[in-house]
N, C-alpha and C positions, 0 to 999 in steps of 0.2 A: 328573319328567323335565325338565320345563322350569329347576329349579334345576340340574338335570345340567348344562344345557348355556349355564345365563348362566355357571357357575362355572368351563369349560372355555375359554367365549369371554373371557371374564374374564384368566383364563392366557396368552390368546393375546396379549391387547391389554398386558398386561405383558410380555411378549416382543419385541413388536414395537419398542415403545415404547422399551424397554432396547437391543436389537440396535444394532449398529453399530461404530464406532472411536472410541476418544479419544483424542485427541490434544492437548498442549500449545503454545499458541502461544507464538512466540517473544518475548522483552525481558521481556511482562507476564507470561508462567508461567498463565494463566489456561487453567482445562480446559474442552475444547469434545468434543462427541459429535455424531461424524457418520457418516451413512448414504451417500455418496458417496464413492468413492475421488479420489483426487486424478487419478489417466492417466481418469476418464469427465469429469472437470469441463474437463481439459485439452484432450478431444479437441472440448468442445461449443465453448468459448472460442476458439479456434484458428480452428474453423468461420466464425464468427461473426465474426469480427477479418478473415480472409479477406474476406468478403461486405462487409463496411465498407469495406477497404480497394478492393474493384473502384470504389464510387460516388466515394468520399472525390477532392480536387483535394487532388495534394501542394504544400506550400507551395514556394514558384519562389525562396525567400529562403535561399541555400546557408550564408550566415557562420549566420543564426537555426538553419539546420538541423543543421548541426554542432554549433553551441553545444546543443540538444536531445542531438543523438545523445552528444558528447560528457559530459555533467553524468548523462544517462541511462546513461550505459555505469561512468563512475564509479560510480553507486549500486549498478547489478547486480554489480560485482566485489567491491562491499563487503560485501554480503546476501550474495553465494558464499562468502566466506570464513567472513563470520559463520555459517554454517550448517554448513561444513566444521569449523569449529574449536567446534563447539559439541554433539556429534554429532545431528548431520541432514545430513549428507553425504546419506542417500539421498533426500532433496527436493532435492539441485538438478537432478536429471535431470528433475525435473515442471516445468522453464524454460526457455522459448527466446525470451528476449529481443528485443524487437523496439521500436524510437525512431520515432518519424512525428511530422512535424510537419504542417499542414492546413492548407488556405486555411479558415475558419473565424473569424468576429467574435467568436462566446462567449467569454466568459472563463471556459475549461475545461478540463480533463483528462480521462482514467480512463485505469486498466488493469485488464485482460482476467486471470483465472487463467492463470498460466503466464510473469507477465510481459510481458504484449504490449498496449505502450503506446499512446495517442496523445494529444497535446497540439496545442491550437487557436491559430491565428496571435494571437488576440484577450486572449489568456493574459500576452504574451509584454509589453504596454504595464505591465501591473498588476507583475508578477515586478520587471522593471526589471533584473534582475541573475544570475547562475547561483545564487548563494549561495540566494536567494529559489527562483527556477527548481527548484532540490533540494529546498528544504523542499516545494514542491508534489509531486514526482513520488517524493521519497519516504513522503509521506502514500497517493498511490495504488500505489506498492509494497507498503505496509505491507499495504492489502486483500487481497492475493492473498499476501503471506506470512502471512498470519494466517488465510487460507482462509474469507474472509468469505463468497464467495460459497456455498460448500458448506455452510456451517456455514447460511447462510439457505434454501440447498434441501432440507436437511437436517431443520428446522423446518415447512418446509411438508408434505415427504412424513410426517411424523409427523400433523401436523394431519391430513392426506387420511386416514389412517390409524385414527388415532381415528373422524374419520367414520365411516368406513366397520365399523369395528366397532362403532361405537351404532346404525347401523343394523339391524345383524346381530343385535345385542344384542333390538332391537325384537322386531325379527320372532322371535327364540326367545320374547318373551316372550308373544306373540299379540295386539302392537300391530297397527293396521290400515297398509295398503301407503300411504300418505300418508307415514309416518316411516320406511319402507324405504327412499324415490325419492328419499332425502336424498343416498343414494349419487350415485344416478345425477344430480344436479343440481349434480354437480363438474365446474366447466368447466376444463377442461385449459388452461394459458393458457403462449405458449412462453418460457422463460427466457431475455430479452434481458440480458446483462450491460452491454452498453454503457450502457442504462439503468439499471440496476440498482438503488436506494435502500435503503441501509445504513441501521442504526437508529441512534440519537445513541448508542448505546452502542459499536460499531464505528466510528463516526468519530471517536469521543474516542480510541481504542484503537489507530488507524489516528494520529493528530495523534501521539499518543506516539511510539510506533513508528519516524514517520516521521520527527522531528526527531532520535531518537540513530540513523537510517540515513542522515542527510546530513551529521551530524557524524562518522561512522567514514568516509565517503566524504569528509572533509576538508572541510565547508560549514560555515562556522560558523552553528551551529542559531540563535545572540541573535539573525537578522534577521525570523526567524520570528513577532516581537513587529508587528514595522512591516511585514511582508508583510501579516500579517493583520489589522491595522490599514488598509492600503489597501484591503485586499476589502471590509474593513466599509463603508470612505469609498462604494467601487463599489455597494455592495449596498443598490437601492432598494428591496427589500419586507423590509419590517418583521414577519414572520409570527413568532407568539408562539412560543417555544422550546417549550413543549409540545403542537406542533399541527405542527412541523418534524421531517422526520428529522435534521435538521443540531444540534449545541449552536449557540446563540447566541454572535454574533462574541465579546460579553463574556465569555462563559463558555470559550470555545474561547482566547480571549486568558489569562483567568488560570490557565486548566489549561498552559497551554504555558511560562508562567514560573514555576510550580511544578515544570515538568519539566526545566526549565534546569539545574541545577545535574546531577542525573544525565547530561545529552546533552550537558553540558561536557565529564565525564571521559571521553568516547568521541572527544574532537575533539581533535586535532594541528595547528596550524596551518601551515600549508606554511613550511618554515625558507627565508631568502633566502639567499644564497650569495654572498657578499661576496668578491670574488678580489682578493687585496690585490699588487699588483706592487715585491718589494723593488729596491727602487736600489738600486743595486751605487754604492757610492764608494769611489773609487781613491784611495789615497793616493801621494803620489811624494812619494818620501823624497828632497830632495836632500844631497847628499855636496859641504860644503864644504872645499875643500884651504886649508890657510896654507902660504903662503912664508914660511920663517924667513931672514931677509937678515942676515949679519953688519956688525956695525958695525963 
């Protein structure tokens, strides 16, 4: 009896485990399996973004704020198209773009699922430029079109999952209630995105990403070399690349000029328009008469 029903729960926990959607992220082709829809991540993100937004000081700096809303408005028309011409037309309804820029000293970003941004006043000394300014904001585009954040709650509810089938497992076996209460000592803890810490395997995947979306948005991606070179300069803790979610600035610098040459061929660079004013010259033809005088 008890083989009955490890073999049954067994079944179940391969079910569980398997269930869900996969889907393809977009540029890298890399298949993801997930347990949340994109309208449940969107409607938490939203929430969330609201509630930031009541505390948040908007920055009082109109030309800075523009230049955001502007460089950010670029990238989103260029992710729309790219999605539209690629078919995923039906993800761009899972977006409603949103540009904020903060009174805020950090030098930082994120965006929310769904597209809804915000960038720190503290951000804006490091960037120096829009160029730069894009590669930032489309590194945090790339998270939310690559559906990182679902893909990690995704991850976790399978973890809760398994738990809780080992426990179950236990107890068919006639373990004692010590390895049952395993369940029950899952602390539910609330999905902050603003916080939210990627593995160095979505942030390398996001750094891609996010350099051929500010080259189709027209940035040229090569400043992305000496952006990320000054973060290095800004970044006083030294924490060893495998004890960080982040790659290391070195690492993140040679992954990104290895990615160069692909996020060239997406990059057009704004043509000038040279208006050249022909001169008109007149010629006047004069008509000389001779007098023939007889002699």
């Amino acid at each position: 009896m008890k083989q009955a029903k490890l073999i049954l729960l067994s079944f179940f926990a391969v079910v569980l485990v398997s269930c869900g959607t996969t889907k393809t992220v977009p540029i890298t082709g890399r298949q993801q399996s997930l347990m949340v829809s994109d309208g449940e991540v969107l409607s938490l993100s939203t929430q969330q973004y609201q509630e930031f937004m009541k505390s948040a000081k908007l920055s009082t700096n109109a030309t800075n704020t523009a230049m955001v809303q502007r460089v950010g408005q670029n990238l989103a028309t260029a992710v729309t198209n790219y999605l539209k011409n690629n078919g995923m037309a039906d993800d761009v309804q899972y977006y409603t773009w949103k540009f904020n820029l903060v009174q805020d000293n950090q030098v930082n970003a994120w965006c929310m699922p769904g597209g809804l941004i915000c960038v720190y006043e503290g951000l804006l000394p490091v960037t120096q430029n829009e160029a730069s300014l894009a590669i930032v904001l489309g590194h945090e585009i790339a998270h939310a079109v690559a559906r990182h954040s679902a893909e990690q709650m995704s991850t976790q509810m399978k973890q809760q999952y398994g738990i809780q089938i080992g426990s179950a497992v236990a107890g068919a076996l006639g373990m004692g209630t010590n390895t049952q209460s395993i369940v029950q000592a899952i602390v539910a803890q609330g999905f902050n995105f603003k916080n939210l810490k990627y593995s160095r395997n979505h942030e390398s995947e996001a750094d891609h990403m996010g350099l051929i979306f500010a080259a189709m948005a027209g940035y040229d991606p090569q400043v992305a070399v000496s952006f990320w070179q000054r973060m290095a300069a800004n970044n006083t803790s030294q924490t060893a690349e495998f004890l960080s979610d982040h790659p290391s600035d070195a690492t993140r610098i040679k992954q990104i000029q290895e990615w160069m040459p692909e996020a060239l061929k997406y990059y057009n660079p704004p043509k000038t328009t040279t208006t050249r004013t022909a001169a008109k010259t007149t010629k006047t033809t004069k008509t000389t008469k001779t007098t023939s005088k007889k002699k």
